[in-house]
PDBQT receptor file of N, H, CA, C and O in Angstrom, charges set to zero:
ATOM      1  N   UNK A   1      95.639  78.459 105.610  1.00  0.00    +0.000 N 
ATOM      2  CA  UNK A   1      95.179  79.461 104.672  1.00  0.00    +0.000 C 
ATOM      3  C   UNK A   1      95.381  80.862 105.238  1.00  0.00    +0.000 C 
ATOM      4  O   UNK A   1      95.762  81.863 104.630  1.00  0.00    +0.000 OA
ATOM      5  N   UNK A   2      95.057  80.737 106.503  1.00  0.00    +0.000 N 
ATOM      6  H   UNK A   2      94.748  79.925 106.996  1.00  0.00    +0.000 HD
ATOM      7  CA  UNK A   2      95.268  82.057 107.308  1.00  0.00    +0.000 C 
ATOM      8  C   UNK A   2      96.936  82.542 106.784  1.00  0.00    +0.000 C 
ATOM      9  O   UNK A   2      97.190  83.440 105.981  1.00  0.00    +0.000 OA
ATOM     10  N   UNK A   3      97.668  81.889 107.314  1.00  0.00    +0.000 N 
ATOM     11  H   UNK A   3      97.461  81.160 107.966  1.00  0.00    +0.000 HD
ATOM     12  CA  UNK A   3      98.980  82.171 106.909  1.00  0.00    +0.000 C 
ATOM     13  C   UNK A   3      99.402  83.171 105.359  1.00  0.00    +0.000 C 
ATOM     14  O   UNK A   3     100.204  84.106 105.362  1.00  0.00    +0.000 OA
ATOM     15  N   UNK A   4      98.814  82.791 104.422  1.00  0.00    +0.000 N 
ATOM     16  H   UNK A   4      98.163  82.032 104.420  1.00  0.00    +0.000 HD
ATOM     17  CA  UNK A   4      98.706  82.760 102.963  1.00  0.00    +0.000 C 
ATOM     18  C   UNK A   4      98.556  84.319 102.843  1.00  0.00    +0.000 C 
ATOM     19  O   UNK A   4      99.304  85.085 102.235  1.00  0.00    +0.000 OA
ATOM     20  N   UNK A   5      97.142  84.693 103.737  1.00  0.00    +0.000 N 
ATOM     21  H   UNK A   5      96.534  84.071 104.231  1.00  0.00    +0.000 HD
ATOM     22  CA  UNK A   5      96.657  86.027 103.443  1.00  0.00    +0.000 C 
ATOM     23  C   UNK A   5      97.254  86.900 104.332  1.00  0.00    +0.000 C 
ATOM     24  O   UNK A   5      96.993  88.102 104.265  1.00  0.00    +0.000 OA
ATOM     25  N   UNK A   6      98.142  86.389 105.287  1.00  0.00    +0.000 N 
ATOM     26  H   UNK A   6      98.353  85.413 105.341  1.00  0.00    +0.000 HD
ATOM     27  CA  UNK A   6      98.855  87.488 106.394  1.00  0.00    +0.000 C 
ATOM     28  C   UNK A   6     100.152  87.994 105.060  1.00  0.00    +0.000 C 
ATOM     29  O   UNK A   6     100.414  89.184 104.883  1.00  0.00    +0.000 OA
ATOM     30  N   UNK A   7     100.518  87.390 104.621  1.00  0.00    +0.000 N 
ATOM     31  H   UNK A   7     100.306  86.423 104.765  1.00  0.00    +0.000 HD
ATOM     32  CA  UNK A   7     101.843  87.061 103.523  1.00  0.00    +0.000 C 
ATOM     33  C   UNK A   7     101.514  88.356 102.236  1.00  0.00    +0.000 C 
ATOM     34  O   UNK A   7     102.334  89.061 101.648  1.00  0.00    +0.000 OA
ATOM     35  N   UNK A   8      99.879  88.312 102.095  1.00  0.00    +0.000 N 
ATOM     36  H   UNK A   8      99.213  87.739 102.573  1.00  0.00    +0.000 HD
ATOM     37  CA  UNK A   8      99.447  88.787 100.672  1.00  0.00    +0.000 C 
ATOM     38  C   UNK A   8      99.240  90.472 101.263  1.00  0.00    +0.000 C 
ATOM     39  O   UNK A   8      99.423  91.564 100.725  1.00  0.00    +0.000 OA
ATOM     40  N   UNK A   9      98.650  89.944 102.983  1.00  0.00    +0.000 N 
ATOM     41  H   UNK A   9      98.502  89.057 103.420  1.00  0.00    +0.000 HD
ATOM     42  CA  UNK A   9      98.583  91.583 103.197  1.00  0.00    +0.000 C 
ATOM     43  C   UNK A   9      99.862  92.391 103.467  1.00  0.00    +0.000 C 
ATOM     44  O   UNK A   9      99.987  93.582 103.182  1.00  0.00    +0.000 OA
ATOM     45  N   UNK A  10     100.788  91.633 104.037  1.00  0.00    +0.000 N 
ATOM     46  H   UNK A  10     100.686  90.665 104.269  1.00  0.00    +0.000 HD
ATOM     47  CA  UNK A  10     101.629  92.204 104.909  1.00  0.00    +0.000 C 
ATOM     48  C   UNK A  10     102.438  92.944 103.226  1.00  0.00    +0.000 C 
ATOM     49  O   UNK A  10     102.684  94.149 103.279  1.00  0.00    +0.000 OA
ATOM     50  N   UNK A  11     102.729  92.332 102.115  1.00  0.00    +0.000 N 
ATOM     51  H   UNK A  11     102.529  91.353 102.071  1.00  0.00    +0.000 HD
ATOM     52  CA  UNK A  11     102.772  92.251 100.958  1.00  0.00    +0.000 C 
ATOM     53  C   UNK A  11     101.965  93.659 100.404  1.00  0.00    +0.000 C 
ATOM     54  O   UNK A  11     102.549  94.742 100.391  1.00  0.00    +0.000 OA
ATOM     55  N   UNK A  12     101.354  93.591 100.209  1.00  0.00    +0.000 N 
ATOM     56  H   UNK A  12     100.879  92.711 100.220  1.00  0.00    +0.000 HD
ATOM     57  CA  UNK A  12     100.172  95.106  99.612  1.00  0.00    +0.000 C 
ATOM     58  C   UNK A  12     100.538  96.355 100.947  1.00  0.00    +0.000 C 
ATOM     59  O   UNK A  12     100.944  97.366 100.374  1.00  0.00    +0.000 OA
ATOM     60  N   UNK A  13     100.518  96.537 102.253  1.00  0.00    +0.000 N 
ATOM     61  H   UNK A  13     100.189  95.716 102.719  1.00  0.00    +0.000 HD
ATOM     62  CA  UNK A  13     101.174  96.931 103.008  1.00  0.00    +0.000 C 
ATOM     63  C   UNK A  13     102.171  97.855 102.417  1.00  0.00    +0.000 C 
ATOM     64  O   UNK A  13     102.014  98.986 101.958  1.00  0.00    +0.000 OA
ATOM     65  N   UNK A  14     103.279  97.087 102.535  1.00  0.00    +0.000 N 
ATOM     66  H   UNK A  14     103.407  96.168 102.908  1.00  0.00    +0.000 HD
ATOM     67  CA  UNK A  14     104.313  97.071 101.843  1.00  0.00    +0.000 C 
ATOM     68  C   UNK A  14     104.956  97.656 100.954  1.00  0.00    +0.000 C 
ATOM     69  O   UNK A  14     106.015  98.267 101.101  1.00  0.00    +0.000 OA
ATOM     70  N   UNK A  15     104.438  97.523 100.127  1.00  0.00    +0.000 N 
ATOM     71  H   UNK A  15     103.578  97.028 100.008  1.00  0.00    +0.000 HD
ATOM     72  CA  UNK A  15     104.490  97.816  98.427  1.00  0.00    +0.000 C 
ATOM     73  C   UNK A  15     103.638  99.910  98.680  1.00  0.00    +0.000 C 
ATOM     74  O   UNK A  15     104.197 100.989  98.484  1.00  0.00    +0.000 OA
ATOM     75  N   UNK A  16     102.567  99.685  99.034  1.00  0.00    +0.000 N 
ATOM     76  H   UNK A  16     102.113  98.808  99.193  1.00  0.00    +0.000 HD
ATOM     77  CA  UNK A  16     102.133 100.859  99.254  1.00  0.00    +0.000 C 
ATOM     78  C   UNK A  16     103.055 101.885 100.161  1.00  0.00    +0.000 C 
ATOM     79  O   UNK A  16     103.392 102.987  99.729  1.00  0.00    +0.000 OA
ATOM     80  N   UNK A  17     103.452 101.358 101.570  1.00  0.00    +0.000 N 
ATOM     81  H   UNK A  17     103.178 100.462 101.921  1.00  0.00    +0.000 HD
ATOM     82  CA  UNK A  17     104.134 102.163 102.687  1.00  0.00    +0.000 C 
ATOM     83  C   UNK A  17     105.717 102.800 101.504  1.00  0.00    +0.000 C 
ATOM     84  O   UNK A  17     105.800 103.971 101.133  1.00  0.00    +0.000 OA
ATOM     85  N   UNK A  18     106.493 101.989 101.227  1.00  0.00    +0.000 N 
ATOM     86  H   UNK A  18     106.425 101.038 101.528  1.00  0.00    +0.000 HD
ATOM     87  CA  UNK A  18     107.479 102.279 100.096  1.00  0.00    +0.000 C 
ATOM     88  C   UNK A  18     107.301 102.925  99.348  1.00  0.00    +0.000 C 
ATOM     89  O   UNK A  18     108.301 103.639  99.412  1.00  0.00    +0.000 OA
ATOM     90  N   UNK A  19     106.621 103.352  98.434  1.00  0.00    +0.000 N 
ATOM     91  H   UNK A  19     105.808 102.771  98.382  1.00  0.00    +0.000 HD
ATOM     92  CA  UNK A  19     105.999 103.724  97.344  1.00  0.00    +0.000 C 
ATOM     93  C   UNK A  19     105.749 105.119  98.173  1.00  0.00    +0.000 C 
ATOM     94  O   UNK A  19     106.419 106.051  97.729  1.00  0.00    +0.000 OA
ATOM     95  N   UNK A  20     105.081 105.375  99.066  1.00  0.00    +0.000 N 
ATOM     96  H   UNK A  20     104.536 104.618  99.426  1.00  0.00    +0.000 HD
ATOM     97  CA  UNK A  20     104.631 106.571  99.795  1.00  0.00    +0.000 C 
ATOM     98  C   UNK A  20     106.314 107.082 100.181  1.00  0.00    +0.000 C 
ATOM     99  O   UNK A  20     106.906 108.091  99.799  1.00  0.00    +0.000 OA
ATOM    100  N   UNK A  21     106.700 106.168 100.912  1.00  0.00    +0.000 N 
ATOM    101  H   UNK A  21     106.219 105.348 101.222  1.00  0.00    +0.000 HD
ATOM    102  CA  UNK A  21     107.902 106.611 101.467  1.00  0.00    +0.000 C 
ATOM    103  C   UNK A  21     108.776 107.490 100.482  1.00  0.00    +0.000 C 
ATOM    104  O   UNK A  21     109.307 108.596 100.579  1.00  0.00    +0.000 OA
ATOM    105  N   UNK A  22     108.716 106.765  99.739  1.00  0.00    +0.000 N 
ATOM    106  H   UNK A  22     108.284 105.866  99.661  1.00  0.00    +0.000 HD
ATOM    107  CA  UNK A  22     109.632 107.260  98.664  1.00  0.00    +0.000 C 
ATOM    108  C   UNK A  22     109.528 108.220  97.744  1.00  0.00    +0.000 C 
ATOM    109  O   UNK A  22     110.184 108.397  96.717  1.00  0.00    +0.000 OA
ATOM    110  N   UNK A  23     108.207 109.124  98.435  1.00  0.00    +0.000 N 
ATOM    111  H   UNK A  23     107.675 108.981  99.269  1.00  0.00    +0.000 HD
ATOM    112  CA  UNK A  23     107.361 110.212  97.512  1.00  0.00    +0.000 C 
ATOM    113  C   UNK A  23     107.003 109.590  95.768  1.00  0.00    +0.000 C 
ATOM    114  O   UNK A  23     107.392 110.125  94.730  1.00  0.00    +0.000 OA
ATOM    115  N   UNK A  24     106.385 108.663  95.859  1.00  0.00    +0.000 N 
ATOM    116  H   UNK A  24     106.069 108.227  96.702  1.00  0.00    +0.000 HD
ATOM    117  CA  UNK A  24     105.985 108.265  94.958  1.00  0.00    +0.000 C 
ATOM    118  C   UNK A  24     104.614 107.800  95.135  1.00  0.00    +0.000 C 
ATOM    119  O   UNK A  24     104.498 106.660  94.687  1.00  0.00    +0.000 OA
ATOM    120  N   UNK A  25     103.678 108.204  95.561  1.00  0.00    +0.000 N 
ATOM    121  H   UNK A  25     103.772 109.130  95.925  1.00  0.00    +0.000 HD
ATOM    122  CA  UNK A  25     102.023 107.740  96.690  1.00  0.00    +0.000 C 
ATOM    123  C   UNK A  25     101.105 107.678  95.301  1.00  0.00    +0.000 C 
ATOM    124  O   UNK A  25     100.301 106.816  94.946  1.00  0.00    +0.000 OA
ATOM    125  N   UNK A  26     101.681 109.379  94.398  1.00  0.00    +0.000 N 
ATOM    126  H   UNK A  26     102.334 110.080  94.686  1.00  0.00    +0.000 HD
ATOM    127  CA  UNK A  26     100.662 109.076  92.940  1.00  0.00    +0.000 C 
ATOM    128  C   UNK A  26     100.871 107.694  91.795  1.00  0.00    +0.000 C 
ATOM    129  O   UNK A  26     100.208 107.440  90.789  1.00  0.00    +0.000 OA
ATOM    130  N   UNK A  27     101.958 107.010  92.344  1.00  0.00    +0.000 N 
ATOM    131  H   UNK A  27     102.496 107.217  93.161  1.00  0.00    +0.000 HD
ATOM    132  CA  UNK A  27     101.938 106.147  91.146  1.00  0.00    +0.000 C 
ATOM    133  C   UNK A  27     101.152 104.536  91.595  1.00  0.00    +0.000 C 
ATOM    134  O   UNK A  27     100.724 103.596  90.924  1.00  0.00    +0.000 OA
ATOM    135  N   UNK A  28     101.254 104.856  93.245  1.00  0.00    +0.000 N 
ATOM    136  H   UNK A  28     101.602 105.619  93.790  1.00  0.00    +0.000 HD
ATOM    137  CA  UNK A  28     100.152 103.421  93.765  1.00  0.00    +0.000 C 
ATOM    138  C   UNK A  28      98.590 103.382  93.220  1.00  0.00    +0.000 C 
ATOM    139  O   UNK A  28      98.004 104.439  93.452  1.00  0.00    +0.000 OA
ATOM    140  N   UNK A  29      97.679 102.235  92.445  1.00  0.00    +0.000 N 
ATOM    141  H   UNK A  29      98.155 101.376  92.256  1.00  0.00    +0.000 HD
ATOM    142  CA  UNK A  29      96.330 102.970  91.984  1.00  0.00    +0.000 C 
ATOM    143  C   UNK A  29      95.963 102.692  93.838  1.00  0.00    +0.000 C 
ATOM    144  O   UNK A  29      96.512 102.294  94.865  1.00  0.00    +0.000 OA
ATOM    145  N   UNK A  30      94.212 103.408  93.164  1.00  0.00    +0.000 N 
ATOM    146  H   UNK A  30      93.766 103.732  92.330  1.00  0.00    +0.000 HD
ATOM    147  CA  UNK A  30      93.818 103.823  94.490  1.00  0.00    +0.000 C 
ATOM    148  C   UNK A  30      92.833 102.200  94.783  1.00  0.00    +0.000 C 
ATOM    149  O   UNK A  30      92.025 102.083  95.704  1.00  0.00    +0.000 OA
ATOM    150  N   UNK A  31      93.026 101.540  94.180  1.00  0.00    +0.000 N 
ATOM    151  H   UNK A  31      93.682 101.636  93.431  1.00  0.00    +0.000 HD
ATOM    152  CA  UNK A  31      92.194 100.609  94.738  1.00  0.00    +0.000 C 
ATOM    153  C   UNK A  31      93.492  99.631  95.469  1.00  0.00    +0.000 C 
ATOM    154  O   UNK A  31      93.213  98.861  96.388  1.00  0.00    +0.000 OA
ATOM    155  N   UNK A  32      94.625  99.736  95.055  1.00  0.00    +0.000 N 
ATOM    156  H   UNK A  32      94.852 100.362  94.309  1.00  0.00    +0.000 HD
ATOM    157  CA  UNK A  32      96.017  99.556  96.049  1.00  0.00    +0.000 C 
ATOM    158  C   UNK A  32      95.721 100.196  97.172  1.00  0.00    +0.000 C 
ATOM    159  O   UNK A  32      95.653  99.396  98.105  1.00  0.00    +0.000 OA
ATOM    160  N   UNK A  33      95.439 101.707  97.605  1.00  0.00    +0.000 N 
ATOM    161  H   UNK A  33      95.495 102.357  96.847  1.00  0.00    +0.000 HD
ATOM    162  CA  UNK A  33      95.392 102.125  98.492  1.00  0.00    +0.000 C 
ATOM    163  C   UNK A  33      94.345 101.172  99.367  1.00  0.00    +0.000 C 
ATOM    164  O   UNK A  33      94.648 100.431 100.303  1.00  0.00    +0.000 OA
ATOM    165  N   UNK A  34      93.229 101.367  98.883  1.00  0.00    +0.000 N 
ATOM    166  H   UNK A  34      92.983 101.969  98.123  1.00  0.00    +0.000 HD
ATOM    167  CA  UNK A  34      91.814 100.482  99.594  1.00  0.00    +0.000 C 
ATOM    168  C   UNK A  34      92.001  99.302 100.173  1.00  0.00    +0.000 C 
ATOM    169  O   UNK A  34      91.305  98.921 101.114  1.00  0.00    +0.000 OA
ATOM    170  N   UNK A  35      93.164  98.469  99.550  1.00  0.00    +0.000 N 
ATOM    171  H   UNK A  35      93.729  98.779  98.786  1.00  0.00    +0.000 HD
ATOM    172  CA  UNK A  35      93.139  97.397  99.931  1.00  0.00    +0.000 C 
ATOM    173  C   UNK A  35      94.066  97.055 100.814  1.00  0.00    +0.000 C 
ATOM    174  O   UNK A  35      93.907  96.040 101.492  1.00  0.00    +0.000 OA
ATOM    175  N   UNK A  36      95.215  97.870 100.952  1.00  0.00    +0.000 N 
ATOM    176  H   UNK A  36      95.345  98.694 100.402  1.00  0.00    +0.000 HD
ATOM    177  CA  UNK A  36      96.475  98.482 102.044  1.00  0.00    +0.000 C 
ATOM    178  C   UNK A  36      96.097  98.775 103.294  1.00  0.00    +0.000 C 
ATOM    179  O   UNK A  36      96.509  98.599 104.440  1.00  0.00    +0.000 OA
ATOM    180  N   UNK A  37      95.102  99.324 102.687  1.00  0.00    +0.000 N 
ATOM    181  H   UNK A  37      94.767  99.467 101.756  1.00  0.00    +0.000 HD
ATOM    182  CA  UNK A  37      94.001 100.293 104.806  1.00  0.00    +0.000 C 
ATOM    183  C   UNK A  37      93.031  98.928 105.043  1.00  0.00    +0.000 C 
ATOM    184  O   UNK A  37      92.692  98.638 106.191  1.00  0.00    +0.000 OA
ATOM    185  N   UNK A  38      92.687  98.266 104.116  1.00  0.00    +0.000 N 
ATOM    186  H   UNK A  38      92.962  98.501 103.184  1.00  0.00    +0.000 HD
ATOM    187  CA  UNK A  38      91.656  97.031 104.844  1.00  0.00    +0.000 C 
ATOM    188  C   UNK A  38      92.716  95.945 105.492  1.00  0.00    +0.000 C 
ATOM    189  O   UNK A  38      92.556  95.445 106.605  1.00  0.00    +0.000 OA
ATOM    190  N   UNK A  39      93.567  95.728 104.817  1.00  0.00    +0.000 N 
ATOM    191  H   UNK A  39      93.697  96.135 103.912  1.00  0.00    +0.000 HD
ATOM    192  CA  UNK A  39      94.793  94.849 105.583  1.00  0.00    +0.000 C 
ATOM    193  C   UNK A  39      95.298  95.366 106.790  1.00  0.00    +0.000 C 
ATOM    194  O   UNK A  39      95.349  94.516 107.679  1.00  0.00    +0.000 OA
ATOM    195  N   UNK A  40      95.766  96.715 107.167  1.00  0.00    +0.000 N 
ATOM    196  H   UNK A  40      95.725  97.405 106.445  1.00  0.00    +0.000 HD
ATOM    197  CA  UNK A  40      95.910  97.117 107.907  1.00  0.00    +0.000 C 
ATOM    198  C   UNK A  40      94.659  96.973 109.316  1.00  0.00    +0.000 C 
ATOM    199  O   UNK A  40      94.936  96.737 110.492  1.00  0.00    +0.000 OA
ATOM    200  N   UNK A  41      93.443  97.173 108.793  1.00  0.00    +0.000 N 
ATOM    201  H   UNK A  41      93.218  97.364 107.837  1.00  0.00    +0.000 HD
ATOM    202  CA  UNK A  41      92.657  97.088 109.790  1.00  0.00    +0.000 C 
ATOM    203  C   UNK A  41      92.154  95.798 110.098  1.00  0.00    +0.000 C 
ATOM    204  O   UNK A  41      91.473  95.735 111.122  1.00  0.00    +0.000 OA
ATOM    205  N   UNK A  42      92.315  94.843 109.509  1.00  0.00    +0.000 N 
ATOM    206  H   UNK A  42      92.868  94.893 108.677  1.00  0.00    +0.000 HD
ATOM    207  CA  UNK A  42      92.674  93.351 109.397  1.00  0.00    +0.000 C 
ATOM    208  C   UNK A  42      93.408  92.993 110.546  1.00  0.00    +0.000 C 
ATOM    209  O   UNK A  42      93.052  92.692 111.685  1.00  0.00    +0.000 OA
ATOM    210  N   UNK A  43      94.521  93.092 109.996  1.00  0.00    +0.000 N 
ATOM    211  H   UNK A  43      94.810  93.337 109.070  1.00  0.00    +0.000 HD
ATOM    212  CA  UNK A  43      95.827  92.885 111.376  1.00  0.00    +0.000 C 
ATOM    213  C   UNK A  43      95.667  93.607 112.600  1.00  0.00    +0.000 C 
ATOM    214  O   UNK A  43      96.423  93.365 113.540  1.00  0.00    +0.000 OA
ATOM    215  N   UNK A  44      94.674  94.551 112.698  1.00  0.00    +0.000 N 
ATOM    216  H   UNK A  44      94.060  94.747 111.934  1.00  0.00    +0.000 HD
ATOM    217  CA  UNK A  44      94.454  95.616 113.933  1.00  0.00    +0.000 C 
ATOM    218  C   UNK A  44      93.903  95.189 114.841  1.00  0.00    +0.000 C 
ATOM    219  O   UNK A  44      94.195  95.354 116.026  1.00  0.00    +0.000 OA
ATOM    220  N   UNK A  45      92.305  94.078 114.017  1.00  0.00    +0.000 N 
ATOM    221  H   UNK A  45      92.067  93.944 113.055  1.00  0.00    +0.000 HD
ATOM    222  CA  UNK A  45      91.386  93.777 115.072  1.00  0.00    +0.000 C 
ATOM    223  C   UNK A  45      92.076  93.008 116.312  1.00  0.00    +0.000 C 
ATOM    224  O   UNK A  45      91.984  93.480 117.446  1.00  0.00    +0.000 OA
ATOM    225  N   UNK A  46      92.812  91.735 116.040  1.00  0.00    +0.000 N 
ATOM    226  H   UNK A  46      92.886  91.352 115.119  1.00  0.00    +0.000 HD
ATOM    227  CA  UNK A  46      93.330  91.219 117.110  1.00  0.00    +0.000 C 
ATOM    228  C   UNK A  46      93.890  91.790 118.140  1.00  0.00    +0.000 C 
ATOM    229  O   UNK A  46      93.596  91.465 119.291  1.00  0.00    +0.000 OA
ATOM    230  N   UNK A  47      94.444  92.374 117.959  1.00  0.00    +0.000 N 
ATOM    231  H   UNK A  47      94.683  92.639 117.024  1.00  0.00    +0.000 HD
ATOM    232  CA  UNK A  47      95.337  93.442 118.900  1.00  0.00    +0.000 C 
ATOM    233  C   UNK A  47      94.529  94.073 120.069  1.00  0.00    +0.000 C 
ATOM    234  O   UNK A  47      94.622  94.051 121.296  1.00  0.00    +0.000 OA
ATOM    235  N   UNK A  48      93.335  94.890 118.766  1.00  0.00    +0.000 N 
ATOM    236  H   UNK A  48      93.259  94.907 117.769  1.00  0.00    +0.000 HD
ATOM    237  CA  UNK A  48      92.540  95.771 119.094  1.00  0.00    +0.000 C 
ATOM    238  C   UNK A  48      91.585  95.074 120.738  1.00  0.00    +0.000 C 
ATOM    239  O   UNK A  48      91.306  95.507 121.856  1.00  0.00    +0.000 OA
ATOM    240  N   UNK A  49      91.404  93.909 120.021  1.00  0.00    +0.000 N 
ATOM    241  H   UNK A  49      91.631  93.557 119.113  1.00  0.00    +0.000 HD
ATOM    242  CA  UNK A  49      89.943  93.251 120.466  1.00  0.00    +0.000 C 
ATOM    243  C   UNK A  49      90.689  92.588 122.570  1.00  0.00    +0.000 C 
ATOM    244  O   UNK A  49      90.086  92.480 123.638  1.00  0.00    +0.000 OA
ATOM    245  N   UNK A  50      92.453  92.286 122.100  1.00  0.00    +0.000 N 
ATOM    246  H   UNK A  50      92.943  92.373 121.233  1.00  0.00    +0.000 HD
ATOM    247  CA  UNK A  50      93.076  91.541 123.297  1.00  0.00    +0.000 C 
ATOM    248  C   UNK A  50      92.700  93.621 124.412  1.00  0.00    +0.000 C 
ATOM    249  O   UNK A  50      92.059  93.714 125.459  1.00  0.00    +0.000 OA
ATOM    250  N   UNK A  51      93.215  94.550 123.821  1.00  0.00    +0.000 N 
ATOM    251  H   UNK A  51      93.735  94.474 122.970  1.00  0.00    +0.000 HD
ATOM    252  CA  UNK A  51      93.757  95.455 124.449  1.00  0.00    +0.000 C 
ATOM    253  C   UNK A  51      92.023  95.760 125.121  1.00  0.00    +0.000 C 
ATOM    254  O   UNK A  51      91.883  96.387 126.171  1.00  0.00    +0.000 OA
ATOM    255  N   UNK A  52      91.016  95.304 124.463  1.00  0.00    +0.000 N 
ATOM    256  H   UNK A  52      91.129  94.795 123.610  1.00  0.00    +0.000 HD
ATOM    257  CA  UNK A  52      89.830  95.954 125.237  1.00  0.00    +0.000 C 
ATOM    258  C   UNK A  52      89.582  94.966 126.070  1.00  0.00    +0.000 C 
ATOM    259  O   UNK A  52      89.397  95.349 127.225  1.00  0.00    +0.000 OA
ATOM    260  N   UNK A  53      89.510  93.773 125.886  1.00  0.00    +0.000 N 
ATOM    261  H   UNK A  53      89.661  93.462 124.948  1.00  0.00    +0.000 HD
ATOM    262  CA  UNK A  53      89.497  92.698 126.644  1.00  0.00    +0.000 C 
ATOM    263  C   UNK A  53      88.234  92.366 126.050  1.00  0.00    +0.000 C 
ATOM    264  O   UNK A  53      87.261  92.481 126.794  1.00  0.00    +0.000 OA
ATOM    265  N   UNK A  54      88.032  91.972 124.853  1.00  0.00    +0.000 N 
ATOM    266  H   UNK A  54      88.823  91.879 124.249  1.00  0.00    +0.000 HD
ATOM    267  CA  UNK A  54      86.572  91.456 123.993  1.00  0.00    +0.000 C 
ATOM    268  C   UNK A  54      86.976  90.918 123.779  1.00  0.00    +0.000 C 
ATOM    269  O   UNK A  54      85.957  90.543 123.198  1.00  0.00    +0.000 OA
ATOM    270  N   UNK A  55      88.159  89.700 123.383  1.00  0.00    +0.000 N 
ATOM    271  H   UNK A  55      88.987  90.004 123.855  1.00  0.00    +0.000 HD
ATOM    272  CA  UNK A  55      87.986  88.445 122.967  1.00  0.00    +0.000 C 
ATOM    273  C   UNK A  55      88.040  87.279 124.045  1.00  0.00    +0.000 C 
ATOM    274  O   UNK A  55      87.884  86.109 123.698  1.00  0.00    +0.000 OA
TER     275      UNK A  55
């Protein structure tokens, strides 16, 4: 299942980063945005958590 939602975030990500890229940021809604920065900080913790040495 894990797999599923790496796919859906990496996906919303995505779609948003492009959209920005492409000077087009007003046509993403903003609850796209909300859910782009929670994925992002999603995928962060792991990283986050090896680099402090908390997990």
């Amino acid at each position: 299942m894990k797999s599923i939602s790496n796919g859906i975030g990496a996906g919303f990500i995505s779609y948003v980063l492009i959209k920005a890229v492409k000077g087009k940021a007003r046509e993403v809604h903003p609850l796209l945005w909300v859910v782009a920065i929670l994925f992002v900080i999603y995928f962060a913790i792991g990283p986050l958590k090896i680099l402090f040495g908390l997990s």
